[in-house]
NUPA-845481 format. One line per field, with one value per atom (N, C-alpha, C): residue number from 1; residue in three letters; chain; atom name; x negated, y negated, z negated. Coordinates in nm, 4 decimals. Layout:
seq	c(NUM_...)
type	c(ALA_...)
mol	c(A_...)
atom	c(CA_...)
x	c(X_...)
y	c(Y_...)
z	c(Z_...)
END
This chain:
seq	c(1_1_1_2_2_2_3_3_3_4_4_4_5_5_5_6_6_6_7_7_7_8_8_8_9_9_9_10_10_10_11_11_11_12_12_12_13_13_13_14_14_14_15_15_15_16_16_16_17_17_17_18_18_18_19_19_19_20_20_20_21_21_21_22_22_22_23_23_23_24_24_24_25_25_25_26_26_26_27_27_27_28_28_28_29_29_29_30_30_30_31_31_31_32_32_32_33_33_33_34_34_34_35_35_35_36_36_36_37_37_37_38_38_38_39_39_39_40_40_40_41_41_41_42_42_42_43_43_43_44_44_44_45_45_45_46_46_46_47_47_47_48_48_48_49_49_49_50_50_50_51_51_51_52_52_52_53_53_53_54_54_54_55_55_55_56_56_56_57_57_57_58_58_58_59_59_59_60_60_60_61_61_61_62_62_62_63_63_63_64_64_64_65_65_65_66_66_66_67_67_67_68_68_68_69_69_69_70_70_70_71_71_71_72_72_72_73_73_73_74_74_74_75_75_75)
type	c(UNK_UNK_UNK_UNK_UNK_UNK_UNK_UNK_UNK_UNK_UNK_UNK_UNK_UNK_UNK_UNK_UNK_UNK_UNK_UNK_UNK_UNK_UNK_UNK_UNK_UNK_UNK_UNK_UNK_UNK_UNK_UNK_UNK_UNK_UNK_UNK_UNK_UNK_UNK_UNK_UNK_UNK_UNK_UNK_UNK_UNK_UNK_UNK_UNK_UNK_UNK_UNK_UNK_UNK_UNK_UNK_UNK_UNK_UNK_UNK_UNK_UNK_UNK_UNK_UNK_UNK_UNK_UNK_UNK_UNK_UNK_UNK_UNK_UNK_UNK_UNK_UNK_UNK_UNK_UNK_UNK_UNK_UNK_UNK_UNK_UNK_UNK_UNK_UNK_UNK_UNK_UNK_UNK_UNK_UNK_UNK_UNK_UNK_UNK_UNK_UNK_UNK_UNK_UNK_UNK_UNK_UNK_UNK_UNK_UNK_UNK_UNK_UNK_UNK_UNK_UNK_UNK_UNK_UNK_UNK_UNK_UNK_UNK_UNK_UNK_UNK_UNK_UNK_UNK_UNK_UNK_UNK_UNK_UNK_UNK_UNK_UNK_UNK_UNK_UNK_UNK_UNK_UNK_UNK_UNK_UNK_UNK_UNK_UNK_UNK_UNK_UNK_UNK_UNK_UNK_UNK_UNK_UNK_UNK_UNK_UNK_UNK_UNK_UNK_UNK_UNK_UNK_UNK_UNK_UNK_UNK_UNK_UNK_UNK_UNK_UNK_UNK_UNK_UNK_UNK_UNK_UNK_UNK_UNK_UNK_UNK_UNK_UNK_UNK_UNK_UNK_UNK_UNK_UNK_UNK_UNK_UNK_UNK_UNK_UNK_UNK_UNK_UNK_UNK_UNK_UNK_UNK_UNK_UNK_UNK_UNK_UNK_UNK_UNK_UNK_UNK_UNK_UNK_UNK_UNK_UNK_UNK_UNK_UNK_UNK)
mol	c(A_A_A_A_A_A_A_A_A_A_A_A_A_A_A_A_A_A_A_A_A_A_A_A_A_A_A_A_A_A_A_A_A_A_A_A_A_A_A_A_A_A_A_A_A_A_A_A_A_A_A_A_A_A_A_A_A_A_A_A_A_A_A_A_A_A_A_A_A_A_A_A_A_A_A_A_A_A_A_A_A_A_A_A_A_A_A_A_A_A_A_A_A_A_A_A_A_A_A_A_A_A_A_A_A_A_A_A_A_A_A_A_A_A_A_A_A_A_A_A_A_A_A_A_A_A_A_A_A_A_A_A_A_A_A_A_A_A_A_A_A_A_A_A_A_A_A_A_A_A_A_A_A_A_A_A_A_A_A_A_A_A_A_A_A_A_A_A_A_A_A_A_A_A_A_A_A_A_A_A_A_A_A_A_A_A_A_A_A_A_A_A_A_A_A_A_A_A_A_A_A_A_A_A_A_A_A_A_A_A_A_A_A_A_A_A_A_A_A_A_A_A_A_A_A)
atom	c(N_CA_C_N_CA_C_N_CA_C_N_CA_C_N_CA_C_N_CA_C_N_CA_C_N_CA_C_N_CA_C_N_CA_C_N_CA_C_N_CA_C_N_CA_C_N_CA_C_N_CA_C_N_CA_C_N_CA_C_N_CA_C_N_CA_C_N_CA_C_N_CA_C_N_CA_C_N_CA_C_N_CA_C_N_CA_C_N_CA_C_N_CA_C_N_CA_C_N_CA_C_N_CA_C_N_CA_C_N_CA_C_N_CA_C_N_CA_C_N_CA_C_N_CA_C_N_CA_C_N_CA_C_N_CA_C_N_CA_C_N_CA_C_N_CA_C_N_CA_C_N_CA_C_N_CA_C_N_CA_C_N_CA_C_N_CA_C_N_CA_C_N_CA_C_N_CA_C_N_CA_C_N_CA_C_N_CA_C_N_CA_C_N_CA_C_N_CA_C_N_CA_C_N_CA_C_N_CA_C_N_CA_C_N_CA_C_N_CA_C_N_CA_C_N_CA_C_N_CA_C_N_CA_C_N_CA_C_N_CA_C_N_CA_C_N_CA_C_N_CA_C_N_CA_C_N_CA_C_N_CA_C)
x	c(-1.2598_-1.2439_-1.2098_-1.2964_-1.2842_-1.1240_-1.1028_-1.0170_-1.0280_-1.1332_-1.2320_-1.2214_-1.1977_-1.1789_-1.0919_-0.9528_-0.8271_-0.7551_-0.6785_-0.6472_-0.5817_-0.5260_-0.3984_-0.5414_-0.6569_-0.7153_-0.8400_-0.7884_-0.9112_-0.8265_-0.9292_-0.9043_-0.8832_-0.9466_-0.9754_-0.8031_-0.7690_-0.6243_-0.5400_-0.4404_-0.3520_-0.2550_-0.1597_-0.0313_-0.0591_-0.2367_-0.2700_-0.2297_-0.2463_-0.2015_-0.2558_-0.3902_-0.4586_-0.3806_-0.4036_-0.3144_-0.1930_-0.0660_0.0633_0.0574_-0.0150_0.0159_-0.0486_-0.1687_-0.1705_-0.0783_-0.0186_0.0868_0.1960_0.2663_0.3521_0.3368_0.2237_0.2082_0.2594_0.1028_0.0984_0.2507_0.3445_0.4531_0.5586_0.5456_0.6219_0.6888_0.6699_0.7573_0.6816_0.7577_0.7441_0.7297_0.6642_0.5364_0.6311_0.5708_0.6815_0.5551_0.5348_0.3971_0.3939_0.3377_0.3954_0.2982_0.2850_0.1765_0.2668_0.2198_0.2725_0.1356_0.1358_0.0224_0.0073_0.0907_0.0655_0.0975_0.0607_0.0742_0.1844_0.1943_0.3237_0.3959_0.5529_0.6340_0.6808_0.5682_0.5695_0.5806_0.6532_0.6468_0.7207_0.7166_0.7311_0.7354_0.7691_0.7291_0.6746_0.5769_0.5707_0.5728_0.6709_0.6780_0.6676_0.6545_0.6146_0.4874_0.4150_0.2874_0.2365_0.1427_0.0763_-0.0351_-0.0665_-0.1310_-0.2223_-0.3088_-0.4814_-0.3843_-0.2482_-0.2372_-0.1252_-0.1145_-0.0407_-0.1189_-0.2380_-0.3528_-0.4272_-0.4152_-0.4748_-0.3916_-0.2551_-0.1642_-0.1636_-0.1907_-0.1819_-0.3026_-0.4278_-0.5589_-0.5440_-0.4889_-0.4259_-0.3400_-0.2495_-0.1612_-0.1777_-0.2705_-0.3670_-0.4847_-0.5289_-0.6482_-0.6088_-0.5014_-0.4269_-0.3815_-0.4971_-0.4669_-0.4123_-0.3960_-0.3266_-0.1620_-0.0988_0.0891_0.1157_0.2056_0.2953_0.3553_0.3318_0.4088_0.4923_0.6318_0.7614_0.7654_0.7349_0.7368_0.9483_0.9617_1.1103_1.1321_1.1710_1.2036_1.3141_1.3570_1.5033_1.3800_1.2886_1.2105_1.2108)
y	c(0.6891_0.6907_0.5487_0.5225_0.3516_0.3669_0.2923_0.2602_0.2922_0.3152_0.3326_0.5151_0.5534_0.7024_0.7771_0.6726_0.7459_0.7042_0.8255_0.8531_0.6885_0.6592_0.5370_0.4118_0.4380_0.2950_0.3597_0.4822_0.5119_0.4095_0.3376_0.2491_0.3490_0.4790_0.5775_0.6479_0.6293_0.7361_0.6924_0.7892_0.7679_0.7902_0.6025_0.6383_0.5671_0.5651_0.4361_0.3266_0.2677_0.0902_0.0025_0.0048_-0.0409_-0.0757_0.0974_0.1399_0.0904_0.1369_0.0475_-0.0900_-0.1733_-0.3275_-0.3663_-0.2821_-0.3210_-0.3247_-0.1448_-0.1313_-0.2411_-0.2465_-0.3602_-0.4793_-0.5293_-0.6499_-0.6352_-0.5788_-0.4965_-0.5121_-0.4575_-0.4249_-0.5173_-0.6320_-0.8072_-0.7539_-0.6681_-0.6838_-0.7309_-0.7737_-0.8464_-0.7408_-0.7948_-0.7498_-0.6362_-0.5278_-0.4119_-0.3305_-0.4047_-0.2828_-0.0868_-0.0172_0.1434_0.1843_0.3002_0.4378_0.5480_0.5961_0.7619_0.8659_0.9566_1.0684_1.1581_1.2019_1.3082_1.2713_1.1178_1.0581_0.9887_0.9119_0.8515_0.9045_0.8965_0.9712_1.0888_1.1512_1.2935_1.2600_1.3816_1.3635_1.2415_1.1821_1.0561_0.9253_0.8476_0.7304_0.6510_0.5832_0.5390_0.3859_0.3584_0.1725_0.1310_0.2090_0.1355_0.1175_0.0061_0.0357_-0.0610_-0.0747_-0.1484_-0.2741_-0.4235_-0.4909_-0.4774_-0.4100_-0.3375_-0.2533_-0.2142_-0.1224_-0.2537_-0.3416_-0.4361_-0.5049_-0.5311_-0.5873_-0.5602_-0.4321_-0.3766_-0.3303_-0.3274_-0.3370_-0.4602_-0.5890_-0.6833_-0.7188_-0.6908_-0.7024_-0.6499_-0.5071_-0.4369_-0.5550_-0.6044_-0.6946_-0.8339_-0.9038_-0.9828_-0.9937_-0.8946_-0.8498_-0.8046_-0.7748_-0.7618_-0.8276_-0.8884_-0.9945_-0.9357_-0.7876_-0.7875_-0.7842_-0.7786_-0.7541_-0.6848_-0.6129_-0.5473_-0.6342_-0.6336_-0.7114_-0.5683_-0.5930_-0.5455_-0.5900_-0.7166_-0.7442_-0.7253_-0.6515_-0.6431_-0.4744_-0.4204_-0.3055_-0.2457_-0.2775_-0.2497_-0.2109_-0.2072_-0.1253_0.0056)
z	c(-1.8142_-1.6680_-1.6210_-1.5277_-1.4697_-1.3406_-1.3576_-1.2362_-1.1054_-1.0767_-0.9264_-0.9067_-1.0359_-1.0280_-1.0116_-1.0257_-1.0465_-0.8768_-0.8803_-0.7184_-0.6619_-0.7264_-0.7031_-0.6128_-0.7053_-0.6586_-0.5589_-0.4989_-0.3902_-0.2588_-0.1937_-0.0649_0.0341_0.0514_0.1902_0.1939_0.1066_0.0203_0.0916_0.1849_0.2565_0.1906_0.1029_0.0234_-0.0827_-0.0791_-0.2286_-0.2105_-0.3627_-0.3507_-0.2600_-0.2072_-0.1223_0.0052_0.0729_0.2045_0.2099_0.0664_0.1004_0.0843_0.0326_0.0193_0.1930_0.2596_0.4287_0.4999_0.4929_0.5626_0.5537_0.4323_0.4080_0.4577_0.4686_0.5130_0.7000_0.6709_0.8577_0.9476_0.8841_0.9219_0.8688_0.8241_0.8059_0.6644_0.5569_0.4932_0.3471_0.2717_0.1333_0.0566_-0.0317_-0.1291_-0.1972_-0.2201_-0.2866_-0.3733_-0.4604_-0.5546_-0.5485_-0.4842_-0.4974_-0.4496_-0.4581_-0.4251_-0.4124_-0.3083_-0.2994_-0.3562_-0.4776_-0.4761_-0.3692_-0.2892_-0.2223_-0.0837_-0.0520_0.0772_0.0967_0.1798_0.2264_0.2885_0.2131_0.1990_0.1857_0.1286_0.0574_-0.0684_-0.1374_-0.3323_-0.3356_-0.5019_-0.5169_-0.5527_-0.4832_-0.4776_-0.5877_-0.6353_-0.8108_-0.7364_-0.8247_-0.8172_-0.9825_-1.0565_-1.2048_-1.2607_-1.2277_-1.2232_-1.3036_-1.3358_-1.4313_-1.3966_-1.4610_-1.3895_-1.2851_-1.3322_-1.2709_-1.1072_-1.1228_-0.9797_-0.9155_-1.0143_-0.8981_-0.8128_-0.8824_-0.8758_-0.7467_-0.7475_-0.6250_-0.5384_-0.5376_-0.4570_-0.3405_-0.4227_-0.3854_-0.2797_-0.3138_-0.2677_-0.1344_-0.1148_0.0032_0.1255_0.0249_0.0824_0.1605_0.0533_0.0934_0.2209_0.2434_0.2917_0.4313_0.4665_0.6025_0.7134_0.8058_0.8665_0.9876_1.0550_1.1625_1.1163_1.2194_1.2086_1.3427_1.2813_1.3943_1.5612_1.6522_1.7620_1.7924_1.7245_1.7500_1.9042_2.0052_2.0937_2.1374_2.2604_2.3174_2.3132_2.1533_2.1632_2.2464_2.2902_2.4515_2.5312_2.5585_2.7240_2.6735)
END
């Protein structure tokens, strides 16, 4: 089984390494390698992961050129 098959490295996967290294970025915070299987923040969390899912953790992370405008949360 290639890498491309296993849930962690589907891109569409809401909770994969992909999705959390965007979000993370997306949202100003520093690099945190993890996948949720059963979505974000359901089940739990795997942060022990292995080159090939940091790998693509990172690619996620990388690849995220918008960010959050927090803007003046007080309105």
């Amino acid at each position: 089984m290639s890498n491309t098959e296993l849930p962690q490295f589907d891109r569409k996967r809401h909770g994969g390494l992909h999705d959390r290294g965007r979000a993370d970025r997306y949202y100003g915070r520093a690099p945190r390698p993890h996948w949720w299987p059963n979505g974000t923040g359901h089940g739990q969390m795997i942060n022990q992961l292995n080159e090939a899912e940091i790998q693509e953790y990172m690619a996620g992370y990388q690849s995220e050129t918008d960010r959050k405008d927090w803007g003046d949360e007080s309105d």
